[in-house]
C-alpha positions as CSV (number, residue, x, y, z in Angstrom):
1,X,-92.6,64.2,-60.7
2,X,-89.1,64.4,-60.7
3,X,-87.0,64.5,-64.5
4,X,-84.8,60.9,-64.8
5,X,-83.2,61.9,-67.4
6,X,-81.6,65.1,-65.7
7,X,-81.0,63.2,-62.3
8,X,-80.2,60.0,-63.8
9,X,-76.8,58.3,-63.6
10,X,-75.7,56.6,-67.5
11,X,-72.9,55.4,-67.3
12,X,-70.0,53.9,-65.1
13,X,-67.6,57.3,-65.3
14,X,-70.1,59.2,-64.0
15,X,-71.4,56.7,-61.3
16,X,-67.7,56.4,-59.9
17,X,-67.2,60.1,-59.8
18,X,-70.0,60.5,-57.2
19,X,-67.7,57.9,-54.9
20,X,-64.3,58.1,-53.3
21,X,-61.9,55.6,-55.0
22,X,-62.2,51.8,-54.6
23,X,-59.7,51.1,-51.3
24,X,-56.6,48.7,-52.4
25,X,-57.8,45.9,-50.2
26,X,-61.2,46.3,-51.4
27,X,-59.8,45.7,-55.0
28,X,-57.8,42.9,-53.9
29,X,-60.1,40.8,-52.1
30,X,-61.6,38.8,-54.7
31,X,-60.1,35.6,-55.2
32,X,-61.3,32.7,-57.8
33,X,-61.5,29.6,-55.3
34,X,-62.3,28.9,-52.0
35,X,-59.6,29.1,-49.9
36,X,-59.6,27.9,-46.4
37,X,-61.7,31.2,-44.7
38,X,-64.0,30.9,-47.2
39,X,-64.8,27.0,-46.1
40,X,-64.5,27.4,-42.8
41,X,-67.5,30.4,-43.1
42,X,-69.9,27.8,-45.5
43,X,-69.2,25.5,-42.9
44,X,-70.8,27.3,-40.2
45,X,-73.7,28.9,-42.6
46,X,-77.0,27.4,-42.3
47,X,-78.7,29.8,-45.1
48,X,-77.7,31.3,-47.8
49,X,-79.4,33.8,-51.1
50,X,-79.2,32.3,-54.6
51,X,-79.6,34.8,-57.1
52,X,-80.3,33.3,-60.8
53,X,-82.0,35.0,-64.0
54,X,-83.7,33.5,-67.0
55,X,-83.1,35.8,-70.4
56,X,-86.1,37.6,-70.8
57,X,-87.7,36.9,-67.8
58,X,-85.1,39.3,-65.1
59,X,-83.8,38.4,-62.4
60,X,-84.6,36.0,-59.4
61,X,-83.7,35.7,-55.8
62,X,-84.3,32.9,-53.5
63,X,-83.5,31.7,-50.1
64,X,-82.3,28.0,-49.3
65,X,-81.7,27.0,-45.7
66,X,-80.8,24.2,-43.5
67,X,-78.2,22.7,-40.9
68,X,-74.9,24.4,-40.8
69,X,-73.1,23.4,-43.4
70,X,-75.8,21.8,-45.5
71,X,-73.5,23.2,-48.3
72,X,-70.9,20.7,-49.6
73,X,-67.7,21.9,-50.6
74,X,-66.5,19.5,-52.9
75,X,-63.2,21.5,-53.9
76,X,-61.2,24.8,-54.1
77,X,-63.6,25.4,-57.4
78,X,-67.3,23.4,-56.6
79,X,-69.9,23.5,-53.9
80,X,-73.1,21.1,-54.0
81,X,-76.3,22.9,-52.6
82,X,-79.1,20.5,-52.1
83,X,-82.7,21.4,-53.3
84,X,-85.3,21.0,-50.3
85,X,-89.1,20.2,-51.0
86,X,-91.2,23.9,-51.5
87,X,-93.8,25.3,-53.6
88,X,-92.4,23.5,-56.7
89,X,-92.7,26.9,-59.0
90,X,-89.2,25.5,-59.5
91,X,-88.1,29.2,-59.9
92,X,-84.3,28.9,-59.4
93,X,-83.9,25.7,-61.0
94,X,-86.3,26.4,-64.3
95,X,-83.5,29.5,-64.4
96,X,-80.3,27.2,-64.0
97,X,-81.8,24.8,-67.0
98,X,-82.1,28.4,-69.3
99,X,-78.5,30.4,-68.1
100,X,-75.9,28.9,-65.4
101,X,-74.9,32.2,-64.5
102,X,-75.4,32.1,-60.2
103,X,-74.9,34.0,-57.0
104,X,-74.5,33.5,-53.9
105,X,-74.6,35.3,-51.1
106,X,-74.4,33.0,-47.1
107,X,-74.9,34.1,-43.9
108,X,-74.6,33.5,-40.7
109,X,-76.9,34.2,-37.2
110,X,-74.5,36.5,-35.0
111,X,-71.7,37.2,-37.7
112,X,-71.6,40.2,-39.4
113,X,-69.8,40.0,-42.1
114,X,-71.2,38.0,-45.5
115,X,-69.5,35.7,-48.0
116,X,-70.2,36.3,-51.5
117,X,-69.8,33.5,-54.6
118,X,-70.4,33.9,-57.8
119,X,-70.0,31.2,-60.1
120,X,-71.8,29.3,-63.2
121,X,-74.4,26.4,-62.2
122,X,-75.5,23.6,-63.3
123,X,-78.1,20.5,-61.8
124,X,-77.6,17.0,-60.8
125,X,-78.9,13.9,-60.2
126,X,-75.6,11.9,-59.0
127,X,-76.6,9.5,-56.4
128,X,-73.1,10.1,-54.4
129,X,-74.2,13.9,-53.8
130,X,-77.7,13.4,-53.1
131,X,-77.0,10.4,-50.9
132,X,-74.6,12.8,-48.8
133,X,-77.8,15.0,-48.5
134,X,-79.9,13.2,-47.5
135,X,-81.6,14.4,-44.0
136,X,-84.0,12.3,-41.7
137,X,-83.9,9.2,-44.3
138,X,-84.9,11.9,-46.9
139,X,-82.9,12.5,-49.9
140,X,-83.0,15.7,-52.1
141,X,-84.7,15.0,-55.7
142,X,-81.7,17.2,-57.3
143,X,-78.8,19.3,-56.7
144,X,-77.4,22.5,-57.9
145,X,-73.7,22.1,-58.3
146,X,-72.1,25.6,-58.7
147,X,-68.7,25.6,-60.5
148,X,-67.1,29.0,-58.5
149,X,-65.7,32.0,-60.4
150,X,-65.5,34.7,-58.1
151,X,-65.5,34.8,-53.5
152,X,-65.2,37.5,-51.0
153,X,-66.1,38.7,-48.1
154,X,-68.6,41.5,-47.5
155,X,-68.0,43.5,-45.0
156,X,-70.3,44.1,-41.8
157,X,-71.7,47.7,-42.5
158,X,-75.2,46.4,-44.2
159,X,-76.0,43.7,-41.6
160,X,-74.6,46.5,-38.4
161,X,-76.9,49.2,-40.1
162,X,-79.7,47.2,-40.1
163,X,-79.3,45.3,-36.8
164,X,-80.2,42.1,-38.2
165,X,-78.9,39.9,-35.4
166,X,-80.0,42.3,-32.3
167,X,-82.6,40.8,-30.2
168,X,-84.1,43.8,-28.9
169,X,-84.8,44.8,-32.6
170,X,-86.6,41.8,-33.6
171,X,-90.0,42.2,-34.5
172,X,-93.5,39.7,-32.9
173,X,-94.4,37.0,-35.1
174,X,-97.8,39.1,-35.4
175,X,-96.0,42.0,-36.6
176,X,-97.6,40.6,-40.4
177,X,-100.4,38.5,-41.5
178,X,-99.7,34.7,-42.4
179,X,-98.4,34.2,-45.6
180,X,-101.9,32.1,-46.7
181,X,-103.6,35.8,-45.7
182,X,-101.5,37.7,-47.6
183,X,-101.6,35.8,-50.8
184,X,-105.3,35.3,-50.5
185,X,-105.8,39.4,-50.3
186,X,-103.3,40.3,-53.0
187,X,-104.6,37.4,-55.7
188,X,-108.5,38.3,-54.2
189,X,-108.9,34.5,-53.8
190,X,-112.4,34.8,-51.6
191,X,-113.2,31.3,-52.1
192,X,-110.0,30.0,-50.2
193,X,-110.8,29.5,-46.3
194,X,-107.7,31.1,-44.9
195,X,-108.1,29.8,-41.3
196,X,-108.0,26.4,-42.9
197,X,-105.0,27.3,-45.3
198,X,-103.1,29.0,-42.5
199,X,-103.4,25.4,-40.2
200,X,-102.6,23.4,-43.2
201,X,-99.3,25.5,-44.1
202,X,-98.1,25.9,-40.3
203,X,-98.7,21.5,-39.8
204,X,-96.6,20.9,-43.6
205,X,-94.3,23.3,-41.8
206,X,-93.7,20.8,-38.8
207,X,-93.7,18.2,-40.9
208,X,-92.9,18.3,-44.5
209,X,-89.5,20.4,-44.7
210,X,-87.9,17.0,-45.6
Protein backbone atom coordinates (compact mmCIF):
# COMPACT_ATOMS: atom_id res chain seq x y z
CA UNK A 1 0.00 0.00 0.00
CA UNK A 2 1.59 2.99 -1.13
CA UNK A 3 2.24 6.21 1.58
CA UNK A 4 -0.23 9.39 0.48
CA UNK A 5 1.19 11.46 2.47
CA UNK A 6 4.88 11.13 0.95
CA UNK A 7 3.48 10.97 -2.70
CA UNK A 8 0.74 13.25 -2.25
CA UNK A 9 0.54 16.72 -3.87
CA UNK A 10 -0.80 19.69 -0.98
CA UNK A 11 -0.81 22.49 -2.43
CA UNK A 12 -0.96 24.55 -5.73
CA UNK A 13 3.06 25.58 -5.72
CA UNK A 14 3.87 22.26 -5.70
CA UNK A 15 1.19 20.97 -8.15
CA UNK A 16 2.39 23.67 -10.84
CA UNK A 17 6.01 22.81 -10.36
CA UNK A 18 5.42 19.30 -11.76
CA UNK A 19 4.04 21.23 -15.15
CA UNK A 20 5.56 23.41 -17.77
CA UNK A 21 4.12 26.95 -17.42
CA UNK A 22 0.50 27.82 -18.44
CA UNK A 23 0.97 28.99 -22.47
CA UNK A 24 -0.10 32.85 -22.96
CA UNK A 25 -3.08 31.93 -25.14
CA UNK A 26 -4.01 29.33 -22.79
CA UNK A 27 -4.27 32.15 -20.04
CA UNK A 28 -6.00 34.38 -22.26
CA UNK A 29 -8.76 32.47 -23.49
CA UNK A 30 -11.24 32.80 -21.00
CA UNK A 31 -13.71 35.38 -21.59
CA UNK A 32 -16.92 36.39 -19.35
CA UNK A 33 -19.69 36.28 -22.18
CA UNK A 34 -20.54 34.50 -25.10
CA UNK A 35 -19.27 35.97 -27.93
CA UNK A 36 -20.25 34.96 -31.36
CA UNK A 37 -17.91 31.38 -31.50
CA UNK A 38 -19.22 30.50 -28.50
CA UNK A 39 -22.99 30.76 -29.93
CA UNK A 40 -22.38 29.55 -33.05
CA UNK A 41 -20.82 26.06 -31.11
CA UNK A 42 -24.18 25.84 -28.58
CA UNK A 43 -25.98 26.24 -31.68
CA UNK A 44 -24.84 23.17 -33.30
CA UNK A 45 -24.50 21.13 -29.71
CA UNK A 46 -27.17 18.65 -29.11
CA UNK A 47 -25.77 17.47 -25.49
CA UNK A 48 -24.05 18.81 -23.14
CA UNK A 49 -22.59 17.85 -19.04
CA UNK A 50 -23.99 19.87 -16.17
CA UNK A 51 -21.93 19.70 -13.22
CA UNK A 52 -23.75 21.01 -9.88
CA UNK A 53 -22.95 20.27 -6.08
CA UNK A 54 -25.12 20.54 -2.95
CA UNK A 55 -22.94 21.59 0.39
CA UNK A 56 -22.40 18.59 2.14
CA UNK A 57 -23.61 16.27 -0.24
CA UNK A 58 -20.23 16.63 -3.19
CA UNK A 59 -20.54 16.94 -6.27
CA UNK A 60 -22.89 15.89 -9.23
CA UNK A 61 -22.67 15.44 -12.85
CA UNK A 62 -25.39 14.99 -15.30
CA UNK A 63 -26.05 14.71 -18.92
CA UNK A 64 -28.96 16.68 -20.82
CA UNK A 65 -29.53 16.13 -24.50
CA UNK A 66 -31.68 16.98 -27.34
CA UNK A 67 -31.96 18.69 -30.89
CA UNK A 68 -29.08 20.85 -31.86
CA UNK A 69 -29.47 23.76 -30.22
CA UNK A 70 -32.01 22.83 -27.68
CA UNK A 71 -30.00 25.44 -25.64
CA UNK A 72 -31.34 28.96 -25.79
CA UNK A 73 -29.03 31.71 -25.79
CA UNK A 74 -30.87 34.46 -24.50
CA UNK A 75 -27.79 37.02 -24.42
CA UNK A 76 -23.99 37.61 -24.27
CA UNK A 77 -24.52 36.66 -20.30
CA UNK A 78 -27.75 33.95 -20.16
CA UNK A 79 -28.57 30.55 -21.71
CA UNK A 80 -31.99 28.66 -20.92
CA UNK A 81 -31.49 24.83 -20.72
CA UNK A 82 -34.76 23.06 -20.68
CA UNK A 83 -35.33 20.10 -18.12
CA UNK A 84 -36.59 16.87 -20.12
CA UNK A 85 -38.83 14.14 -18.31
CA UNK A 86 -36.28 11.30 -16.42
CA UNK A 87 -36.05 9.38 -13.30
CA UNK A 88 -37.27 12.37 -11.32
CA UNK A 89 -34.40 11.91 -8.42
CA UNK A 90 -34.35 15.54 -9.46
CA UNK A 91 -30.51 15.47 -8.79
CA UNK A 92 -29.29 18.57 -10.58
CA UNK A 93 -32.17 20.63 -9.88
CA UNK A 94 -32.61 19.70 -5.91
CA UNK A 95 -28.70 21.04 -6.18
CA UNK A 96 -29.50 24.37 -8.08
CA UNK A 97 -32.41 25.14 -5.24
CA UNK A 98 -29.33 24.53 -2.37
CA UNK A 99 -26.11 26.41 -4.39
CA UNK A 100 -26.30 28.08 -7.97
CA UNK A 101 -22.91 27.49 -8.63
CA UNK A 102 -22.96 25.43 -12.39
CA UNK A 103 -20.87 23.92 -15.14
CA UNK A 104 -21.10 23.26 -18.23
CA UNK A 105 -19.33 21.44 -20.38
CA UNK A 106 -21.23 20.82 -24.64
CA UNK A 107 -20.24 18.83 -27.19
CA UNK A 108 -20.53 18.03 -30.31
CA UNK A 109 -20.71 14.43 -32.60
CA UNK A 110 -17.52 14.79 -35.04
CA UNK A 111 -15.89 18.09 -33.39
CA UNK A 112 -13.21 17.76 -31.34
CA UNK A 113 -12.81 20.49 -29.53
CA UNK A 114 -15.31 21.29 -26.21
CA UNK A 115 -16.89 24.50 -24.99
CA UNK A 116 -16.78 25.04 -21.40
CA UNK A 117 -19.29 27.50 -19.21
CA UNK A 118 -19.28 28.13 -15.96
CA UNK A 119 -21.77 30.31 -14.46
CA UNK A 120 -24.29 30.65 -11.44
CA UNK A 121 -27.93 28.98 -11.96
CA UNK A 122 -30.98 29.41 -11.06
CA UNK A 123 -34.73 27.66 -12.13
CA UNK A 124 -37.76 28.91 -13.83
CA UNK A 125 -41.07 28.63 -14.59
CA UNK A 126 -41.57 31.66 -17.16
CA UNK A 127 -44.14 30.53 -19.67
CA UNK A 128 -42.12 32.59 -22.58
CA UNK A 129 -39.09 30.13 -22.01
CA UNK A 130 -40.80 26.96 -21.60
CA UNK A 131 -43.25 27.75 -24.38
CA UNK A 132 -39.95 28.20 -26.69
CA UNK A 133 -39.17 24.57 -25.45
CA UNK A 134 -41.65 23.01 -25.98
CA UNK A 135 -41.06 19.79 -28.36
CA UNK A 136 -43.77 17.53 -30.08
CA UNK A 137 -46.70 19.68 -28.26
CA UNK A 138 -44.66 18.93 -25.07
CA UNK A 139 -43.53 21.63 -22.85
CA UNK A 140 -40.70 21.33 -20.28
CA UNK A 141 -42.18 21.53 -16.43
CA UNK A 142 -39.04 23.95 -15.60
CA UNK A 143 -35.90 25.52 -16.76
CA UNK A 144 -32.46 26.10 -15.59
CA UNK A 145 -31.42 29.56 -16.56
CA UNK A 146 -27.59 29.90 -16.14
CA UNK A 147 -26.45 33.44 -15.66
CA UNK A 148 -22.61 32.90 -17.40
CA UNK A 149 -19.36 33.86 -15.56
CA UNK A 150 -16.68 32.23 -17.31
CA UNK A 151 -16.44 30.41 -21.45
CA UNK A 152 -13.68 28.71 -23.39
CA UNK A 153 -12.76 26.46 -25.47
CA UNK A 154 -11.13 23.10 -24.69
CA UNK A 155 -9.02 21.95 -26.77
CA UNK A 156 -9.18 18.56 -28.84
CA UNK A 157 -6.44 16.36 -26.99
CA UNK A 158 -9.00 14.49 -24.47
CA UNK A 159 -11.72 13.75 -27.09
CA UNK A 160 -8.51 12.70 -30.07
CA UNK A 161 -6.94 10.51 -27.13
CA UNK A 162 -9.91 8.74 -26.56
CA UNK A 163 -11.32 8.48 -30.13
CA UNK A 164 -14.68 9.29 -29.06
CA UNK A 165 -16.07 10.02 -32.54
CA UNK A 166 -14.14 7.15 -34.53
CA UNK A 167 -16.46 4.57 -35.87
CA UNK A 168 -14.19 1.77 -35.99
CA UNK A 169 -13.72 2.23 -32.14
CA UNK A 170 -17.27 2.14 -31.17
CA UNK A 171 -18.19 -0.57 -29.04
CA UNK A 172 -21.80 -3.32 -29.83
CA UNK A 173 -24.74 -2.34 -27.95
CA UNK A 174 -24.05 -5.79 -26.14
CA UNK A 175 -20.75 -4.81 -25.07
CA UNK A 176 -22.87 -4.22 -21.30
CA UNK A 177 -25.90 -5.42 -19.74
CA UNK A 178 -29.17 -3.26 -19.82
CA UNK A 179 -29.27 -0.69 -17.41
CA UNK A 180 -32.59 -2.47 -15.59
CA UNK A 181 -29.81 -5.65 -15.22
CA UNK A 182 -27.34 -3.68 -13.86
CA UNK A 183 -29.28 -1.90 -11.22
CA UNK A 184 -31.12 -5.02 -10.28
CA UNK A 185 -27.47 -6.95 -9.61
CA UNK A 186 -25.85 -4.07 -7.79
CA UNK A 187 -29.09 -3.13 -5.44
CA UNK A 188 -29.74 -7.33 -5.22
CA UNK A 189 -33.37 -6.52 -6.19
CA UNK A 190 -34.38 -10.49 -6.98
CA UNK A 191 -37.86 -9.80 -6.81
CA UNK A 192 -37.77 -7.36 -9.93
CA UNK A 193 -38.37 -9.43 -13.32
CA UNK A 194 -35.67 -7.87 -15.39
CA UNK A 195 -36.91 -9.16 -18.84
CA UNK A 196 -40.10 -7.32 -18.03
CA UNK A 197 -38.11 -4.11 -16.72
CA UNK A 198 -35.71 -4.10 -19.60
CA UNK A 199 -39.10 -4.06 -22.36
CA UNK A 200 -40.80 -1.57 -20.17
CA UNK A 201 -37.59 0.94 -20.18
CA UNK A 202 -36.57 0.29 -23.98
CA UNK A 203 -40.86 1.15 -25.02
CA UNK A 204 -40.77 4.64 -22.33
CA UNK A 205 -37.56 5.02 -24.37
CA UNK A 206 -39.52 5.29 -27.78
CA UNK A 207 -42.03 6.92 -26.37
CA UNK A 208 -41.78 9.00 -23.27
CA UNK A 209 -38.53 11.23 -23.84
CA UNK A 210 -41.08 14.11 -24.22
Amino acid sequence: MTDDTANGVENEDSLRALYPPVSELARMKQIDRLDRHARAYIKLSPFLLIGSMRPGCGMDVSPRGDPPGFVAVVDDRTLVIPDRPGNNRLDTLSNLVEAAEVGLLFMIPGIEMTLRVNGKASLTQDPVLLRQAEINGKRPRLAIKVVVSEVFFHCAKALRRAKLWEEDHRQKPGALPSIARIICEQTGATHVDVDAVERTSEERLKTHLY
